[in-house]
BAVOMI-830618 format. One record per residue: x, z, y of N, C-alpha, C, CB in turn; residue number from 1. Coordinates in pm, whole numbers, plus 50000, padded with zeros to 5 digits. Glycine has a CB too. Example, Ala and Ser with C-alpha at 12.3 -4.5 7.8 and 13.67 -1.06 7.14 Angstrom:
+-------+-------+-------+-------+-------+-------+-------+-------+-------+-------+-------+-------+-----+
:    nX :    nZ :    nY :   caX :   caZ :   caY :    cX :    cZ :    cY :   cbX :   cbZ :   cbY : num :
+-------+-------+-------+-------+-------+-------+-------+-------+-------+-------+-------+-------+-----+
: 51319 : 50780 : 49431 : 51230 : 50780 : 49550 : 51320 : 50780 : 49670 : 51131 : 50905 : 49553 :   1 :
: 51285 : 50708 : 49775 : 51367 : 50714 : 49894 : 51290 : 50787 : 50003 : 51408 : 50572 : 49940 :   2 :
+-------+-------+-------+-------+-------+-------+-------+-------+-------+-------+-------+-------+-----+
END
This chain:
+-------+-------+-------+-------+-------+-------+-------+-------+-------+-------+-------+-------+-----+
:    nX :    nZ :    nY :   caX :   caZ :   caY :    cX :    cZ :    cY :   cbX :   cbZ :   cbY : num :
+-------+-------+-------+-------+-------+-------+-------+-------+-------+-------+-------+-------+-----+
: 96274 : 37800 : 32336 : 96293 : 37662 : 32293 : 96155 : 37604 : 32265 : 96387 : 37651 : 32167 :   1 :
: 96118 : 37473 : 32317 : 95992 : 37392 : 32307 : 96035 : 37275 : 32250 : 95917 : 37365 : 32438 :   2 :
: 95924 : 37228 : 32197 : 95931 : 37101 : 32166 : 95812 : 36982 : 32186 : 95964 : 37114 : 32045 :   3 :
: 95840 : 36922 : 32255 : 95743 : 36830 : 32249 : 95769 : 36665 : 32124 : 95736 : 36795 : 32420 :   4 :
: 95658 : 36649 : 32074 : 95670 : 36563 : 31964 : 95624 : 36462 : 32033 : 95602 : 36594 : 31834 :   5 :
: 95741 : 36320 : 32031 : 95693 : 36243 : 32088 : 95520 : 36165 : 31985 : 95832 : 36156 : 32120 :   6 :
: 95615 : 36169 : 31889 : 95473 : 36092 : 31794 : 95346 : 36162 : 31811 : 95491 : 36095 : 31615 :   7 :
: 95335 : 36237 : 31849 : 95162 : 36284 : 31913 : 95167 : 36257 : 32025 : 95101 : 36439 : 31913 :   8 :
: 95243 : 36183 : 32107 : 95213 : 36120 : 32270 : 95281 : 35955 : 32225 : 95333 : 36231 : 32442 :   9 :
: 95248 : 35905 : 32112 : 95262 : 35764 : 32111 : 95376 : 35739 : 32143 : 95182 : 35694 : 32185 :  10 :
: 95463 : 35787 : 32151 : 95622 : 35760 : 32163 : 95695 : 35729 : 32015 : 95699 : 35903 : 32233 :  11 :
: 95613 : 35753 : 31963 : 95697 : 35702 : 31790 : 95771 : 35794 : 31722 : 95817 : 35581 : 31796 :  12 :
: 95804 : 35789 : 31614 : 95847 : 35881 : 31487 : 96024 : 35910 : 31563 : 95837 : 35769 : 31286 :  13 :
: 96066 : 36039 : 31551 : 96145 : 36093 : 31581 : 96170 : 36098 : 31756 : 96230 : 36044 : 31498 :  14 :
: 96112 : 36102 : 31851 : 96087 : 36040 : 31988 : 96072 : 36211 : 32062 : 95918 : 35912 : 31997 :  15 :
: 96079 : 36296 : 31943 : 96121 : 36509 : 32003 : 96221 : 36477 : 32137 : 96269 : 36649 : 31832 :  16 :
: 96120 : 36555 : 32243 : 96186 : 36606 : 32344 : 96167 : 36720 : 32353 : 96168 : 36558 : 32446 :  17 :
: 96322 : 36846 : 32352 : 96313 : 36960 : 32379 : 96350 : 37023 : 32484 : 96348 : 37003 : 32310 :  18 :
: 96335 : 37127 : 32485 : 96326 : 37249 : 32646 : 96354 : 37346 : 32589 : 96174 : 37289 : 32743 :  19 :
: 96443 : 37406 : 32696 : 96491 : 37512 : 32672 : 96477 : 37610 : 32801 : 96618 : 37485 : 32626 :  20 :
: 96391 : 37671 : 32826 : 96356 : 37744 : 32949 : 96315 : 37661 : 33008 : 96442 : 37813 : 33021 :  21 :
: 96187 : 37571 : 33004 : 96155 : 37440 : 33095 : 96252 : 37384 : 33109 : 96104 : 37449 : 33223 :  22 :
: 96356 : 37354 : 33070 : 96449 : 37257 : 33141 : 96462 : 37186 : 32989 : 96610 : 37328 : 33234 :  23 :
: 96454 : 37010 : 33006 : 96476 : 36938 : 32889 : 96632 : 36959 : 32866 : 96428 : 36784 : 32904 :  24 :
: 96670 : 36934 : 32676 : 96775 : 36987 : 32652 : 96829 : 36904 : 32536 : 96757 : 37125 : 32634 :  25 :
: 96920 : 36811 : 32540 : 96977 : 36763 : 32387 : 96968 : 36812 : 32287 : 97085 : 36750 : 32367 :  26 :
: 96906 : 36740 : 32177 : 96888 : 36829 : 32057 : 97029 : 36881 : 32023 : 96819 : 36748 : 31927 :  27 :
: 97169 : 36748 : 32053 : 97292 : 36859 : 31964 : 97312 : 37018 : 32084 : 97511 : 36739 : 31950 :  28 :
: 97262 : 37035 : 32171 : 97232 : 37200 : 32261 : 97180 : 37277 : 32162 : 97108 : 37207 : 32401 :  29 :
: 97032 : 37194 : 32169 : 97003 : 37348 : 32090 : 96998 : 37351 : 31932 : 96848 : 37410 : 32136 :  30 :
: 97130 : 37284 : 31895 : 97181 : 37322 : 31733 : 97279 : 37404 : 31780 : 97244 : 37192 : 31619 :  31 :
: 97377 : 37405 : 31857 : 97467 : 37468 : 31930 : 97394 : 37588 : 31997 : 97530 : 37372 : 32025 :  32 :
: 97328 : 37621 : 32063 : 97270 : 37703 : 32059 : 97207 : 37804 : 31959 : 97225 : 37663 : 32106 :  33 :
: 97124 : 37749 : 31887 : 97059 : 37841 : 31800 : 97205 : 37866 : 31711 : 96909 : 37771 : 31710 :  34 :
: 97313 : 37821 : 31669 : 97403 : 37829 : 31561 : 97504 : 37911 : 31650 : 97454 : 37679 : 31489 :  35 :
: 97499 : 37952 : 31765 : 97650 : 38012 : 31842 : 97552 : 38120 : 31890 : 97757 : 37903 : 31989 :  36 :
: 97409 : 38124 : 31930 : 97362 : 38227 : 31993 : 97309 : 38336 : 31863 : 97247 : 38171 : 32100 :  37 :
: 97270 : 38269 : 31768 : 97170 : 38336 : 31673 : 97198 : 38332 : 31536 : 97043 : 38280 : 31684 :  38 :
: 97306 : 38248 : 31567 : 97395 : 38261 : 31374 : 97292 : 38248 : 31265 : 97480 : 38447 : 31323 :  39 :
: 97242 : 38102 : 31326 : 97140 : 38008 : 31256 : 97150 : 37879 : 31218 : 97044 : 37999 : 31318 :  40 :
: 97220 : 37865 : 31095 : 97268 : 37718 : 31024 : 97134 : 37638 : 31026 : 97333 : 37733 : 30846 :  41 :
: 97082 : 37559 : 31078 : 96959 : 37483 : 31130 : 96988 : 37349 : 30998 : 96972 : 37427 : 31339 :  42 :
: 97112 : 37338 : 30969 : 97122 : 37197 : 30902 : 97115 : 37294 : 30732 : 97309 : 37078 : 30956 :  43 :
: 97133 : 37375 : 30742 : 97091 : 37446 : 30576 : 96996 : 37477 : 30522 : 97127 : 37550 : 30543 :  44 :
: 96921 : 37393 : 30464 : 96776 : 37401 : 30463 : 96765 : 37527 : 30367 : 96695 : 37256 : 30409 :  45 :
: 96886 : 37573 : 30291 : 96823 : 37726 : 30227 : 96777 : 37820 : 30301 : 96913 : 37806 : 30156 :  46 :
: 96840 : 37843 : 30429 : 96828 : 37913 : 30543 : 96689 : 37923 : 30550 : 96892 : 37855 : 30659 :  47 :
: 96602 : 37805 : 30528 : 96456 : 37819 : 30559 : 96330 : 37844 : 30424 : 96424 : 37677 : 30639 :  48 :
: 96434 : 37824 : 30301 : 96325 : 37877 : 30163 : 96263 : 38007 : 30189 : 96408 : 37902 : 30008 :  49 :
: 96134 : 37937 : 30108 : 96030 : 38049 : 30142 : 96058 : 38137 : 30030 : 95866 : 38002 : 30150 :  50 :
: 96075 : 38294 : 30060 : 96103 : 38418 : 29929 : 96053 : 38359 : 29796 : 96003 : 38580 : 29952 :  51 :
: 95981 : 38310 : 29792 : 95897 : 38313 : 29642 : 96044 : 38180 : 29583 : 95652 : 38230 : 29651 :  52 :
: 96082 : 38116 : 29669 : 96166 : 38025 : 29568 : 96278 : 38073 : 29571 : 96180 : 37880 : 29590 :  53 :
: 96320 : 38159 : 29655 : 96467 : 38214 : 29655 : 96463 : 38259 : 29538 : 96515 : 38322 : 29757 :  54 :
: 96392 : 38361 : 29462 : 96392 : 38399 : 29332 : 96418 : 38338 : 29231 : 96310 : 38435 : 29307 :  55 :
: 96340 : 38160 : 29218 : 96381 : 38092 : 29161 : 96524 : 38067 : 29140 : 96326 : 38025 : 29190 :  56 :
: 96624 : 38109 : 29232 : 96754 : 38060 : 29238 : 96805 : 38137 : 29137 : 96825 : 38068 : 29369 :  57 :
: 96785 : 38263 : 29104 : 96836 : 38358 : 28987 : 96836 : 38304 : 28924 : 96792 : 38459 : 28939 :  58 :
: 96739 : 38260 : 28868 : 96708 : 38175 : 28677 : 96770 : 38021 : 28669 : 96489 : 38140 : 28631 :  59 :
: 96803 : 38003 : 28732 : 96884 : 37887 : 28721 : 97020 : 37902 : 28634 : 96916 : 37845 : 28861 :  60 :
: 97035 : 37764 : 28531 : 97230 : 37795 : 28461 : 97297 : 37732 : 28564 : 97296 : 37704 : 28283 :  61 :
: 97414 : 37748 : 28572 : 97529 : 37672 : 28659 : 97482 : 37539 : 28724 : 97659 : 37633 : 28562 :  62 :
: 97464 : 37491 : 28599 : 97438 : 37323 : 28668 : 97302 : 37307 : 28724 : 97449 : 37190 : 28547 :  63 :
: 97172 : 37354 : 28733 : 97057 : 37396 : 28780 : 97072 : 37408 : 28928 : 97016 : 37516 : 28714 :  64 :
: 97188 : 37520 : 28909 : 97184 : 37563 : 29054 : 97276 : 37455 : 29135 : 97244 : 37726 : 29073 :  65 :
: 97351 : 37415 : 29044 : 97423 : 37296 : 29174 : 97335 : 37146 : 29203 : 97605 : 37230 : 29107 :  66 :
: 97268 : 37134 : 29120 : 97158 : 37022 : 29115 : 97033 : 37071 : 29275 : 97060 : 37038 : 28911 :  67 :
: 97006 : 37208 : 29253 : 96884 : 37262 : 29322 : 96953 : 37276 : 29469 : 96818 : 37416 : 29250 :  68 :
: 97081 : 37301 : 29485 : 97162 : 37347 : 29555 : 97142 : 37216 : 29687 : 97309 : 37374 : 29467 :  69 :
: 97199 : 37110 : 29606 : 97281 : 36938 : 29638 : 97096 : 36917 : 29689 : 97380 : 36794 : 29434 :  70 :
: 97058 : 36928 : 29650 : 96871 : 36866 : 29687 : 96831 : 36937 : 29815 : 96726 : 36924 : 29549 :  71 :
: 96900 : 37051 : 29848 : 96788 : 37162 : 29987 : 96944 : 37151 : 30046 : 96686 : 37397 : 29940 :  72 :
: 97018 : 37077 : 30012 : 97110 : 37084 : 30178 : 97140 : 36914 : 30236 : 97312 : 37177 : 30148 :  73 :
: 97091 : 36794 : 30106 : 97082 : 36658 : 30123 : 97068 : 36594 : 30063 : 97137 : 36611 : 30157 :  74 :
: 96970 : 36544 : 30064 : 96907 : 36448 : 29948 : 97006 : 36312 : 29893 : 96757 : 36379 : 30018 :  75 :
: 97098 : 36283 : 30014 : 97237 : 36198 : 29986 : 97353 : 36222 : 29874 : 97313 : 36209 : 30107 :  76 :
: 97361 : 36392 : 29932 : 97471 : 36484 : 29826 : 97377 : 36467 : 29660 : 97486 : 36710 : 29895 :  77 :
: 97263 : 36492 : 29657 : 97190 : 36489 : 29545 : 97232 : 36299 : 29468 : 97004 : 36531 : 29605 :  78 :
: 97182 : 36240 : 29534 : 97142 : 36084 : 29479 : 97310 : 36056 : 29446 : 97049 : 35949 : 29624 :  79 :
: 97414 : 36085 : 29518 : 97551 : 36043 : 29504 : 97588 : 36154 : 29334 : 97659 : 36093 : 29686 :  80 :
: 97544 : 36218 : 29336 : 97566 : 36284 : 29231 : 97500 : 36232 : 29069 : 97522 : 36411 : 29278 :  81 :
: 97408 : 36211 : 29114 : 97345 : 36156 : 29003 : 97376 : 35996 : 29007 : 97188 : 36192 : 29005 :  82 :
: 97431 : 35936 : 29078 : 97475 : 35803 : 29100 : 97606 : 35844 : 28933 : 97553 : 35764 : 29315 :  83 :
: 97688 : 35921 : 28993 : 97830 : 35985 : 28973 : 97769 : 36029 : 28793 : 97882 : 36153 : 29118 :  84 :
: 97665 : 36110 : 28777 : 97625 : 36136 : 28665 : 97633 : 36010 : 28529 : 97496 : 36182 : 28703 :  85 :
: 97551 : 35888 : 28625 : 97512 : 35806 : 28497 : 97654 : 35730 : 28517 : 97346 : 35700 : 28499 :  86 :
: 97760 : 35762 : 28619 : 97857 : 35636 : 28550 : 97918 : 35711 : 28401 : 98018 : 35582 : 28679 :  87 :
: 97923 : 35817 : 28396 : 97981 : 35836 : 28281 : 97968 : 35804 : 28151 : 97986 : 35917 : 28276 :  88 :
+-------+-------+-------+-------+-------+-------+-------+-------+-------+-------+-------+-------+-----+
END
């Protein structure tokens, strides 16, 4: 899998064209791909924490971890929550 970034060839912010064996390839391919070939959740950004913060996840209380949780899988799920927080 390649990627070419369009924004370093002046094509503008989000403008990724990928390849997959030289051959260009829809990004929803190779989410489907990497997630059916390699049993790689690409949209779970825990999937990609670096060791030193995974540890962090231990020391967390309940609500820590659902706060830390809602933030590394969408910053939407996070803000709707704390939207949800202050109506109370």
């Amino acid at each position: 899998i390649e990627r070419d970034r369009g924004s370093e060839n002046g094509n503008g912010k989000g403008a990724s064209i990928y390849y997959v064996n030289g051959t260009k390839t829809p990004l929803k391919s190779i989410k489907e791909l990497v997630t059916e070939k390699y049993h790689i959740n690409i949209d779970n950004l825990c999937t990609f924490l670096p060791q030193d913060k995974v540890g962090n996840f231990s020391g967390f209380d309940k609500q820590a971890l659902l706060l830390e949780t809602e933030k590394s899988l969408s910053s939407s799920l996070y803000e709707t929550h704390q939207q949800l927080i202050k109506l109370e």
